[in-house]
C-alpha positions as CSV (number, residue, x, y, z in Angstrom):
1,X,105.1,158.4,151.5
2,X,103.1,158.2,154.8
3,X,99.1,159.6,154.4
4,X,98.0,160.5,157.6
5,X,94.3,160.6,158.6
6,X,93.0,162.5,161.2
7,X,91.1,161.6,164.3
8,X,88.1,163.2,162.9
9,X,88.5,161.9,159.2
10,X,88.6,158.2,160.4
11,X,85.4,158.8,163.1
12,X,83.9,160.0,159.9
13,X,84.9,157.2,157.4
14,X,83.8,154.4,160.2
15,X,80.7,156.3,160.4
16,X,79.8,156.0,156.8
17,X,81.3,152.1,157.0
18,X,78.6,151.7,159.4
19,X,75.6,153.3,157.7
20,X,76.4,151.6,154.8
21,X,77.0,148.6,156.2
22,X,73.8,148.7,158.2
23,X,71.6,149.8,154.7
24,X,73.1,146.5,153.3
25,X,72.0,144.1,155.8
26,X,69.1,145.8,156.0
27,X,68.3,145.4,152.2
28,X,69.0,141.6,152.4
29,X,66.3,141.3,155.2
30,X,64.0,143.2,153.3
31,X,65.0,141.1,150.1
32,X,64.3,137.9,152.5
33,X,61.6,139.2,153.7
34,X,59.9,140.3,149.9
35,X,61.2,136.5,148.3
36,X,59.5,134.5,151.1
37,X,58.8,131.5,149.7
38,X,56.0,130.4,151.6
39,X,54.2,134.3,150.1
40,X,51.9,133.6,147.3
41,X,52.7,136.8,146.0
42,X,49.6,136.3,143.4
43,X,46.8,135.8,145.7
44,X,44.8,138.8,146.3
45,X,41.5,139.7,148.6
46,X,38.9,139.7,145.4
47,X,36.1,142.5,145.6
48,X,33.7,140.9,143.5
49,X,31.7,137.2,144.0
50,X,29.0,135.6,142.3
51,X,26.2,138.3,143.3
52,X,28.3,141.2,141.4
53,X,28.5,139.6,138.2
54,X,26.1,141.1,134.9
55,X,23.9,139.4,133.6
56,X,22.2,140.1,130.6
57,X,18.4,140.9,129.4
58,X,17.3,137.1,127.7
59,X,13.5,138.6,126.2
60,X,11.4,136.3,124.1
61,X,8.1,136.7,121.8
62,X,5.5,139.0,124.2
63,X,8.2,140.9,126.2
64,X,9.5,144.4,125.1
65,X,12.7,144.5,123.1
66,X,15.6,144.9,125.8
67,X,17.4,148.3,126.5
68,X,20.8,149.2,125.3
69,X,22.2,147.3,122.6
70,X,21.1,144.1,122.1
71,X,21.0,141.4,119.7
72,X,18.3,139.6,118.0
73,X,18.6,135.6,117.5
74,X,16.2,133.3,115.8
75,X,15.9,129.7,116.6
76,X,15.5,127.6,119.2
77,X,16.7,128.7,122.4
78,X,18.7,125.6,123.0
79,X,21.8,123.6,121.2
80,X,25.3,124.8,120.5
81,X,24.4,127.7,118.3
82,X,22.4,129.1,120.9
83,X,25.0,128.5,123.7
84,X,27.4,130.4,121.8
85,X,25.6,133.6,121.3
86,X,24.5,133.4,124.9
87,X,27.7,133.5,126.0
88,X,28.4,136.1,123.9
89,X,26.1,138.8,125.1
90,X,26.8,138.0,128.5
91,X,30.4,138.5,127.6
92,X,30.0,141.0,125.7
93,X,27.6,143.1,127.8
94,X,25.1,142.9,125.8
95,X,20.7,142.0,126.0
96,X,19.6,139.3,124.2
97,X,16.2,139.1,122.2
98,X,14.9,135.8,120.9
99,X,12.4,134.9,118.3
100,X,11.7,131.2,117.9
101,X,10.9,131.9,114.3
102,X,11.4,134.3,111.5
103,X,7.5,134.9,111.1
104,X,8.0,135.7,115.0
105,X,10.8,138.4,114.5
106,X,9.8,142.0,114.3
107,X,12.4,145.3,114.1
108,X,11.3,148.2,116.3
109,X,12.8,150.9,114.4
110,X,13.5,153.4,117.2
111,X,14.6,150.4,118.9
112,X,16.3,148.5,116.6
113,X,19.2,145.5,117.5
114,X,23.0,145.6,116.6
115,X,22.3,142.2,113.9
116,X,19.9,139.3,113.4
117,X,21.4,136.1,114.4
118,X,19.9,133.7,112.4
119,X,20.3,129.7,112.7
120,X,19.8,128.8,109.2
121,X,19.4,124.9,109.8
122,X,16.2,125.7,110.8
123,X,14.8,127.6,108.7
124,X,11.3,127.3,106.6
125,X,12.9,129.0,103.3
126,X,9.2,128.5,101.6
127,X,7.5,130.4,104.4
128,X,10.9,132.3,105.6
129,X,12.3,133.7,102.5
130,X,10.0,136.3,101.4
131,X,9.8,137.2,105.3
132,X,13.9,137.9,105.5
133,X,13.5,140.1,102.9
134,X,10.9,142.3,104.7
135,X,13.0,142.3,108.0
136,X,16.2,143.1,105.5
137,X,14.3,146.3,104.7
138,X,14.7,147.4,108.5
139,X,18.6,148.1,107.9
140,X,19.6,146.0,110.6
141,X,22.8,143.8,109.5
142,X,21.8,140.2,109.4
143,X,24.3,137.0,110.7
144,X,23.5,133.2,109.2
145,X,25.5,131.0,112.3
146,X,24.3,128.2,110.3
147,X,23.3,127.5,106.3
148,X,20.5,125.3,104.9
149,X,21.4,122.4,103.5
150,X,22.9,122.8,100.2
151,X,20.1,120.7,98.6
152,X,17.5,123.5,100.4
153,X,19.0,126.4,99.2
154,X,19.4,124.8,95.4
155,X,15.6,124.6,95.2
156,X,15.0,128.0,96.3
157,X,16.8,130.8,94.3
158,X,15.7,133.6,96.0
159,X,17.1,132.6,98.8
160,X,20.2,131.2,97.4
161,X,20.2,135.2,95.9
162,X,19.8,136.4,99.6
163,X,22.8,134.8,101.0
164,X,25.2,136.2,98.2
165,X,25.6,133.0,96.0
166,X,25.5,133.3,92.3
167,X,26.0,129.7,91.6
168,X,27.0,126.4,93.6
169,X,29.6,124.7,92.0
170,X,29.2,121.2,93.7
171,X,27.8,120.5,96.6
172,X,30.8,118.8,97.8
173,X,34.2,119.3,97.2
174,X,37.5,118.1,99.2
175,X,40.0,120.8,99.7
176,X,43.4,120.3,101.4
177,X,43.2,123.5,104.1
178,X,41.5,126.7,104.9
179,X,43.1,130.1,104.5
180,X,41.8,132.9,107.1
181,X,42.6,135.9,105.5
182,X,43.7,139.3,107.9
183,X,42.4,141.6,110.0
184,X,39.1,139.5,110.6
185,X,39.4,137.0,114.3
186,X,43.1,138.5,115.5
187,X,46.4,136.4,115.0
188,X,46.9,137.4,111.3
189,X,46.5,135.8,108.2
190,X,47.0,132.2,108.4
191,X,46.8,128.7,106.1
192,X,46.3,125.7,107.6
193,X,47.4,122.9,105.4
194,X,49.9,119.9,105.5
195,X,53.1,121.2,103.6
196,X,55.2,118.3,106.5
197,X,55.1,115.6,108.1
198,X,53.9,116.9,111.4
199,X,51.2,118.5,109.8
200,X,49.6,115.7,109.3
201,X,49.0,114.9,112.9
202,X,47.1,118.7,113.4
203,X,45.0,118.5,110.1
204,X,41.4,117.2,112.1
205,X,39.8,120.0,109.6
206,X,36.1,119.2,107.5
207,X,37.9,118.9,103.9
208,X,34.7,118.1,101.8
209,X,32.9,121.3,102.0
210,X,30.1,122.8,99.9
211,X,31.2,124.9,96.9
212,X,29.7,127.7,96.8
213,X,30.7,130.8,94.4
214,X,29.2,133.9,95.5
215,X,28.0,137.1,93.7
216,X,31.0,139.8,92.9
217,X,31.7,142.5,95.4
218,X,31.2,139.9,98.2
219,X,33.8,139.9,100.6
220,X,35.4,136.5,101.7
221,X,36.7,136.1,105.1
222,X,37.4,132.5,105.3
223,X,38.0,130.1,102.2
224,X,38.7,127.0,101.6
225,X,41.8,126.0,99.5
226,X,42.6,123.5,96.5
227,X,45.9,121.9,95.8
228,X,46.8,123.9,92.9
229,X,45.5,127.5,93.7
230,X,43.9,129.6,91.2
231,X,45.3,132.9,91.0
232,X,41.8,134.4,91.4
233,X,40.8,133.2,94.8
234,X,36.9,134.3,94.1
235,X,36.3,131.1,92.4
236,X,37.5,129.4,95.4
237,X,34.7,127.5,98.0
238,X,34.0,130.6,100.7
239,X,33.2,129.4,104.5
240,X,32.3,133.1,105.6
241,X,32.0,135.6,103.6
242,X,29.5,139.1,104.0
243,X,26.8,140.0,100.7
244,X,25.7,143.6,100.3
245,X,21.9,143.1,99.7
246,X,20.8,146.8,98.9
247,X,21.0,148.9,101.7
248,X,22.0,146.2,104.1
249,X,24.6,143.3,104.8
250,X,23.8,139.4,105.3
251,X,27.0,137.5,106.9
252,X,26.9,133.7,105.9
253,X,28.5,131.1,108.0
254,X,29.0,127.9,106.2
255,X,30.9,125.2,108.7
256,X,30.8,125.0,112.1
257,X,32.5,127.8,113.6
258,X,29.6,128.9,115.9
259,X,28.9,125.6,117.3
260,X,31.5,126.4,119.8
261,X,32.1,129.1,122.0
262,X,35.0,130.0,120.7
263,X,32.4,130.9,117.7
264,X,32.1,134.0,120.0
265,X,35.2,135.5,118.6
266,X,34.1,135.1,114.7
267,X,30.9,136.7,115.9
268,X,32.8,139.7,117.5
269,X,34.8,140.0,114.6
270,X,32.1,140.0,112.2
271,X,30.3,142.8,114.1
272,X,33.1,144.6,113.8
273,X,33.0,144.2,110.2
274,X,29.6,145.9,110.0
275,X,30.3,148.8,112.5
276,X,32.2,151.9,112.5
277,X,34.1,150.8,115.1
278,X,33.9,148.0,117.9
279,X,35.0,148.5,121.3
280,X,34.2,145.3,124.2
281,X,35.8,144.5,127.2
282,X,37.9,141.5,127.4
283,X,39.7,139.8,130.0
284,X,43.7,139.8,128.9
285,X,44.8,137.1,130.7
286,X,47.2,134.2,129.2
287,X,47.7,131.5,131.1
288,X,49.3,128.4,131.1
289,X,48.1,125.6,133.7
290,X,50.6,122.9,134.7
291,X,48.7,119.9,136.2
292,X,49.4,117.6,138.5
293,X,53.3,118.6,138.8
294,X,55.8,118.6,140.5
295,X,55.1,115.0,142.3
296,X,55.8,115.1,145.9
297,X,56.0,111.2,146.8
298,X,57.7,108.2,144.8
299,X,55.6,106.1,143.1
300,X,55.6,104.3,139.9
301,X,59.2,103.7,140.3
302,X,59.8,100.3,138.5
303,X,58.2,102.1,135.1
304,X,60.3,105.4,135.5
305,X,63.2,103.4,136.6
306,X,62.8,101.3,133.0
307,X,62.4,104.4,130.8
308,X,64.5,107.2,132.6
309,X,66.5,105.4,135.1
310,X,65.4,107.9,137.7
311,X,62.4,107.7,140.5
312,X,59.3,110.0,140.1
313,X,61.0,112.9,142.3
314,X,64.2,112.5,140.6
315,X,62.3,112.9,137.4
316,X,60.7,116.0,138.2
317,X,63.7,118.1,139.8
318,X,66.2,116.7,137.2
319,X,64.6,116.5,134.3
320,X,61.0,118.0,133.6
321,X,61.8,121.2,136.1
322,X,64.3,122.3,133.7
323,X,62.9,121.9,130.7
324,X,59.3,123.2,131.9
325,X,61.6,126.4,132.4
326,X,63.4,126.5,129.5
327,X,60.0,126.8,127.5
328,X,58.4,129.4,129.8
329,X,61.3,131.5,129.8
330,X,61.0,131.3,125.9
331,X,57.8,132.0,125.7
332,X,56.8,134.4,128.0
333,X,54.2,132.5,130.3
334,X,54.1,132.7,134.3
335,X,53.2,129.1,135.1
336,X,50.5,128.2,137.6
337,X,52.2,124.1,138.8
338,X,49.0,122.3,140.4
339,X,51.1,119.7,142.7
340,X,50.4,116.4,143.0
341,X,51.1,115.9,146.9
342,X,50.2,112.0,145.6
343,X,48.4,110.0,143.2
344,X,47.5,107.1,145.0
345,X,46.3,107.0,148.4
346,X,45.8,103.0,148.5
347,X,49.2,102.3,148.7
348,X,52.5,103.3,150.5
349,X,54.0,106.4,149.6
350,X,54.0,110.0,151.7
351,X,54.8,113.3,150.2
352,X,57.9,115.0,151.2
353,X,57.9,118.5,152.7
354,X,61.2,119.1,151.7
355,X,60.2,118.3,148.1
356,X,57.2,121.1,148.6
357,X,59.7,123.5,150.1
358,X,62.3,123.0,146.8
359,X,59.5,123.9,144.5
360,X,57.8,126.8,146.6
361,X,61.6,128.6,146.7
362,X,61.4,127.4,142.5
363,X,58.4,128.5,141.4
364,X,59.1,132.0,143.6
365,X,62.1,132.3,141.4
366,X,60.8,131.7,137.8
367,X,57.4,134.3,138.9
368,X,55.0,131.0,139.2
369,X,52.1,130.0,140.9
370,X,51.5,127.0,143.0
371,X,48.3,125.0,143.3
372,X,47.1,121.9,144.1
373,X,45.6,119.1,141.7
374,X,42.2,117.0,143.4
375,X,43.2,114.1,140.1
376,X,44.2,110.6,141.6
377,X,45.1,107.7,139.9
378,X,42.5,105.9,141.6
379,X,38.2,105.6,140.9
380,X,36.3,107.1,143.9
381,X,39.3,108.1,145.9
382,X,38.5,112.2,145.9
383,X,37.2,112.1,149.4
384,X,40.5,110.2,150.7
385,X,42.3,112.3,148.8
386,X,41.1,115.9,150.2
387,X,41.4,114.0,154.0
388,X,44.9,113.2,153.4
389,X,46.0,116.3,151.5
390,X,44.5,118.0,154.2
391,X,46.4,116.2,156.7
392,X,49.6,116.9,155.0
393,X,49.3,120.6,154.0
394,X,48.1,121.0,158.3
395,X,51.5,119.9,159.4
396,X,53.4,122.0,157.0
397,X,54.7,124.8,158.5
398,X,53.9,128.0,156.1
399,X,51.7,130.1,154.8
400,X,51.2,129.5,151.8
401,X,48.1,130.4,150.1
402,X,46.8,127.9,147.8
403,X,44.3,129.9,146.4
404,X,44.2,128.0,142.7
405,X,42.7,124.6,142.2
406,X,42.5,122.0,139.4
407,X,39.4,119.5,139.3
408,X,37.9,117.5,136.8
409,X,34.6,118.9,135.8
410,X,32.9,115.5,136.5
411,X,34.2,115.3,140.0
412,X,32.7,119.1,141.0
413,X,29.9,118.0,142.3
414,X,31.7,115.9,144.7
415,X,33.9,118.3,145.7
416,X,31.4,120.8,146.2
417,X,30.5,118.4,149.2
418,X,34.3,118.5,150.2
419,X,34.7,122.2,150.5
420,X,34.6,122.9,154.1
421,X,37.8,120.9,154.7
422,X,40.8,123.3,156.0
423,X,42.3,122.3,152.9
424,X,40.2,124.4,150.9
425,X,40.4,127.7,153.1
426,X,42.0,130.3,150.7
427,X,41.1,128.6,147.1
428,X,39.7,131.3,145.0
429,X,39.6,130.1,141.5
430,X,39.2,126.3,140.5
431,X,40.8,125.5,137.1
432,X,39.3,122.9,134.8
433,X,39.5,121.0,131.5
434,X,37.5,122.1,128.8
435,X,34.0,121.6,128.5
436,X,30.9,122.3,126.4
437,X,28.4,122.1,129.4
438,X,29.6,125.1,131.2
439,X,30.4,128.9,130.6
440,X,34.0,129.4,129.8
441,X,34.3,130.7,133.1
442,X,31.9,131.7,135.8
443,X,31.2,131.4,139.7
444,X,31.5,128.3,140.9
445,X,29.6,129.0,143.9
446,X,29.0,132.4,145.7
447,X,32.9,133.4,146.1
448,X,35.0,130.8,144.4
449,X,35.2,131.6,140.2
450,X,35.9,128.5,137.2
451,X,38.2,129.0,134.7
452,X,38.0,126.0,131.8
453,X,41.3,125.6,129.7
454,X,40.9,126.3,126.6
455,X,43.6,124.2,124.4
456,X,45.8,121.1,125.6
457,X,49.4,121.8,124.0
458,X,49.8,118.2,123.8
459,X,46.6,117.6,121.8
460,X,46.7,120.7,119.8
461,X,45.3,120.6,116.3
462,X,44.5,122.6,113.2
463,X,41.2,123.5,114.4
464,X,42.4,123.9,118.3
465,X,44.0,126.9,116.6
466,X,40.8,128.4,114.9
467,X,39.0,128.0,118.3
468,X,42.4,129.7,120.0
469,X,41.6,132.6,117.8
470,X,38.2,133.1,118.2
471,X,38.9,133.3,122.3
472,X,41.6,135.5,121.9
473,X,39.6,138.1,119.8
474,X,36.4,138.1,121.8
475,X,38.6,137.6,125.6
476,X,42.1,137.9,125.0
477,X,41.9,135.0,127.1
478,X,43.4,131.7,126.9
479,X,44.7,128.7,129.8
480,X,46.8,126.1,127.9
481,X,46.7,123.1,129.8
482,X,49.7,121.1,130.2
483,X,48.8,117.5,132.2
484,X,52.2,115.7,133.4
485,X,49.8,112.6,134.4
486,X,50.9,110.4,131.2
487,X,54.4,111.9,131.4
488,X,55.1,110.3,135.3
489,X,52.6,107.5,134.4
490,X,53.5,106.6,131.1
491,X,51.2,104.1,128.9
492,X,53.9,103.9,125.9
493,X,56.6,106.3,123.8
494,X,54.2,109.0,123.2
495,X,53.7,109.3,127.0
496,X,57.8,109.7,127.5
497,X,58.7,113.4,127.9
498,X,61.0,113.5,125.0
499,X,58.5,113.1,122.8
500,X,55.8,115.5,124.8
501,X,58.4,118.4,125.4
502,X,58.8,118.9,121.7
503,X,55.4,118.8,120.8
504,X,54.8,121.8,124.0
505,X,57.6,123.6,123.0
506,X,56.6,123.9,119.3
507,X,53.0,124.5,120.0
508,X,54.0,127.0,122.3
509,X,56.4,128.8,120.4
510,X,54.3,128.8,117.3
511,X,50.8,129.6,118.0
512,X,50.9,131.9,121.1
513,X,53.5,134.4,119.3
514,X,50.6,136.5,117.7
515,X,48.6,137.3,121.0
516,X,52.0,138.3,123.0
517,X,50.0,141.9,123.2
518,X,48.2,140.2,125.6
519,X,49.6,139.6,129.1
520,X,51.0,136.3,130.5
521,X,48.9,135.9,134.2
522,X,49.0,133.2,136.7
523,X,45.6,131.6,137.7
524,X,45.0,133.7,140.8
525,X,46.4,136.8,138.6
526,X,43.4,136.1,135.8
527,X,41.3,135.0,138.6
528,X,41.3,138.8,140.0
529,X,40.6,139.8,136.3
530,X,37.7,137.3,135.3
531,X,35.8,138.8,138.8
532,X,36.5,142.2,137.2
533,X,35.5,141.4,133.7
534,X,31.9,139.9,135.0
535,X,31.1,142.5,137.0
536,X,31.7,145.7,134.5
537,X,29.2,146.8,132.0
538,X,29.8,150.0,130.1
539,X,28.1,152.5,127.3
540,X,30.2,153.9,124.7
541,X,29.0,156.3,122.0
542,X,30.4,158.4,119.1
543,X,29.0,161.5,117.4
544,X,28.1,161.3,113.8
545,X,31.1,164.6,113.1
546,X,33.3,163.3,115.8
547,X,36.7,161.3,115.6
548,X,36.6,160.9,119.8
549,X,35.0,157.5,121.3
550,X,34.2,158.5,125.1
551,X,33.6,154.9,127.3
552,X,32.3,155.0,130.1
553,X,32.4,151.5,132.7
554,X,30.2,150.9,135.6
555,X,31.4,148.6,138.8
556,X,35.1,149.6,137.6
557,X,37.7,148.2,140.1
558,X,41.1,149.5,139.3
559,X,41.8,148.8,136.0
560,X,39.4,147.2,132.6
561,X,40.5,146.1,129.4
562,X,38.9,146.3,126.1
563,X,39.7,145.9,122.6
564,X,39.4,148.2,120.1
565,X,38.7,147.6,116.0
566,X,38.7,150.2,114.1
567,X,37.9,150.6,110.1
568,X,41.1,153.0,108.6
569,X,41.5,154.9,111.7
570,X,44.2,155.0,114.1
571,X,44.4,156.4,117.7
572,X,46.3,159.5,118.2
573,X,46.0,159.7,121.9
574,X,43.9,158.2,124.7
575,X,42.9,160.0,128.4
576,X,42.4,157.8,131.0
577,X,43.8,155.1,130.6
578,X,46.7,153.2,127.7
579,X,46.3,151.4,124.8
580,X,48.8,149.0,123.1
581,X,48.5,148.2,119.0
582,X,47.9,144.0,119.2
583,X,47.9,144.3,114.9
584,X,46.2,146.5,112.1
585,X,42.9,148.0,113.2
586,X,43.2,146.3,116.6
587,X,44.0,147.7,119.8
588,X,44.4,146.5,123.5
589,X,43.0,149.1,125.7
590,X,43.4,149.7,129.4
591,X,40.9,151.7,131.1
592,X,42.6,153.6,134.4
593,X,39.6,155.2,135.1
594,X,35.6,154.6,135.2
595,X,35.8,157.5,132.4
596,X,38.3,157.4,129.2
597,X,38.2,159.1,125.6
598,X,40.0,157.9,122.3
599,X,41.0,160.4,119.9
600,X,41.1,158.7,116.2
601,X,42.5,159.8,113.4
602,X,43.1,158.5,109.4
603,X,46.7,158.2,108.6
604,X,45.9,160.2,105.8
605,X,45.5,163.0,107.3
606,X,48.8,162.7,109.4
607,X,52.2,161.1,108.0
608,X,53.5,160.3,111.5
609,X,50.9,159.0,114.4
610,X,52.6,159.5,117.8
């Protein structure tokens, strides 16, 4: 049988052949065009720098109490307590008021702050006890950061009453862990102990503690544990636990959990504890910094020739690139890579712009970041090392924008000399190890932020994960670091990647997995939302015979994130804006507009919640 086609009919079919033809190659161009790999699809014109970030109300003794809320703090305004509830409010949004004393401290009842922070290692309990009481009579919630010594608090009972403990048991006992019980800091109920082998590599945790039993109807937080556990954990030694003294509540602290500022989460989470609800913006951004990979020159070649039988760049393509994959891809992170163009300058050895070009098209394909590392293997070298980088990055021909950095915080003064080299043009955000002598993160200078990492996944211990939670519940923020120096410059079998890639993956894979309500960002990505996050303030209120929280946020730039805790209540819907459930009585929120209402409701009342 012969089909016959018409003039017409085949003008027509060719036609649509053509068109369709034509749409094709003209969505591979615009597919080429979108996957450029020299586009750092993550860098973005910031609207905020260093002038547009809050700053809160710090008032002493003389000065009027601070508007808004606020938060009272007695003792010194110096130390590691003090550094932690700074950074706090100014997280936090919110005014500060400090009294170097108790006798100092006075409530203005029309007035009055959210809680007394108190740092009980400096307390006069002769002179301060009876004093506590009075202020206790002002119905304002009261926080110890810090305890007495157990020897001061056994010669004065009333205090010893104040704080919620009926009777100390010893005044040092060893445990063998610390059990965090749920829906306090976020990431669930957890027990750190050694039950294997590996444990006992993470256990750096204080194990001789004071034994204190406290009063019934106190409420435990955070205990220690004993080998053979009691079945009534009351009699157990309690690390944080919150006494009802009449009409109002005393928190009491007993460790060091606000010594760092990761204490700023525990401190979050026990306001929450004393308030209706809680509501605070955080940052939601996860990151995970790879430093000083991929390698772009050969070097170090007879060691990596002994171990892996491969040179530096064969060891990074073949090897640690596919495995560095394998573990994002299981866990959810979008890499930022801060190359090592080289690590010593003294010697021979150039980078390769073909190796730069392999890991540009890579990292565009796996949804990561690339940024350049100022580390060296070499004392004093930085200044040769921006000249030359600069050098090499000028005769590469593409535009990408490095606009993430990794420096050691020790070498930022250096730099800051630096900065005017070409090589430095489009950095934004400079990423560094973490340290107790700055902010978590700040402005670096006027338009240039710094992000510290908060954890190193090959260093992580017991109480790297108690710090990891208090971050996550006062920032949902995190930056794992993960520095490939050792791995290409080994020192001994630790060093070798074998033994490192299990330790990341398992980290990974095991203590991120309750905060995956939070999203995974690049550097430049949580750059953009650190800028937004200092600049915001916001009021939120509630009426008394209401179930609607109404928010509003000041300096809002396209999108804010808060967290909200709630007491029994769940949200039934939300206008402007969306909120995601991170675990019971906690919610992420995203704010779409400078205005945005919760609705709440008690699941009581409804069987379903939409």
């Amino acid at each position: 049988m012969k089909f016959l086609v018409s003039r017409r009919n085949f003008i027509v079919i060719t036609m649509m052949m053509l068109v369709l033809f034509g749409l094709f190659q003209f969505s591979l161009v615009m597919k080429d065009h979108g996957n450029r790999y020299d586009v750092n699809d993550f860098a973005a014109q910031p609207s905020w720098d260093a002038g547009s970030a809050y700053e809160p109300q710090v008032c002493s003794v003389g000065e009027e109490e601070p508007d808004g809320n606020y938060i009272a703090f007695i003792g010194k305004n110096r130390g590691d307590v003090y550094r932690t509830v700074e950074q706090w409010c100014t997280y936090s949004k919110r005014n500060l008021m400090v009294y170097a004393s108790v006798g100092e401290c006075r409530v203005n009842r029309e007035n009055p702050p959210l809680a007394i922070l108190i740092n009980g290692e400096e307390l006069n309990p002769e002179s301060d006890t009876q004093r506590l009481k009075a202020l206790s009579n002002a119905h304002v919630p009261m926080i110890f950061c810090t305890m007495p010594g157990v020897d001061v608090i056994q010669q004065y009972p009333d205090l010893m009453t104040f704080l919620g403990i009926d009777m100390i048991m010893a005044e040092s006992v060893d445990i063998v862990g610390v059990h965090i019980f749920p829906e306090f800091v976020l990431g669930g109920e957890t027990m750190y102990q050694v039950l294997r082998p590996e444990d006992e590599k993470k256990m750096d945790l204080e194990l001789t503690v004071p034994w204190y039993h406290t009063f019934n109807g106190t409420k435990s937080y955070i205990i220690g544990m004993f080998e053979e556990q009691p079945e009534d954990t009351d009699v157990l030694p309690s690390l944080i636990w919150r006494y009802s003294t009449g009409d109002n509540q005393v928190f009491a602290v007993c460790g060091d959990f606000i010594r760092d500022v990761s204490g700023m989460g525990y401190l979050e989470a026990m306001l929450a504890e004393l308030s209706r609800y809680d509501i605070y913006p955080v940052v939601n951004a996860q990151n995970c910094s790879i430093i000083n990979f991929p390698a772009l020159s050969n070097e170090n070649s007879g060691k990596l020739s002994e171990i892996y039988s491969r040179s530096m760049l064969s060891l990074d393509r073949d090897l640690l690139w596919p495995n560095l994959i394998s573990v994002m891809e299981g866990s959810g992170f979008s890499p930022t890579c801060f190359l090592a163009p080289q690590y010593t300058y003294s010697k021979d050895g150039e980078p390769s712009e073909e190796e730069l070009v392999f890991y540009l098209k890579q990292m565009k394909e796996q949804n990561a970041e690339v940024g350049i590392s100022m580390e060296t293997r070499e004392d004093g070298a930085l200044a040769q090392k921006v000249e030359e980088d600069g050098k090499f990055f000028a005769e590469v021909q593409n535009d990408y924008h490095y606009s993430a950095l990794y420096a050691k915080t020790d070498e930022l003064d250096e730099l800051e000399g630096l900065f005017s080299n070409a090589l430095f043009s489009n950095v934004q955000t400079i990423v560094t190890e973490k340290t107790t002598d700055r902010p978590l993160f700040e402005y670096w200078n006027d338009h240039v932020t710094l992000q510290q990492a908060t954890q190193d996944v090959f260093q992580y211990k017991f109480s790297d994960d108690l710090k990891l939670k208090g971050y996550e519940t006062a920032l949902g923020y995190c930056n794992i670091l993960l520095d490939m120096m050792d791995v290409e410059w080994p020192e001994d079998e630790e060093d070798e990647w074998q033994k490192r890639s299990e330790t990341a993956s398992s980290n990974i894979m095991t203590y991120w997995k309750p905060f995956e309500g939070f999203e995974r960002t690049t550097a430049s990505e949580s750059d953009l939302r650190v800028r937004r996050f200092l600049a915001l303030d916001y009021t939120d209120s509630r009426k008394e015979d209401e179930d609607v929280i109404h928010v509003t946020v000041e300096n809002f730039d396209e999108q804010a994130f808060f967290i909200l805790r709630t007491h029994n209540e769940q949200i039934e819907e939300m206008e402007g804006g969306t909120y995601t459930e991170l675990e019971t009585g906690a919610y992420l929120i995203e704010a779409e507009k400078p205005e945005f209402s919760i609705s709440l409701i008690t699941p009581s009342d409804h069987e379903v919640v939409e």
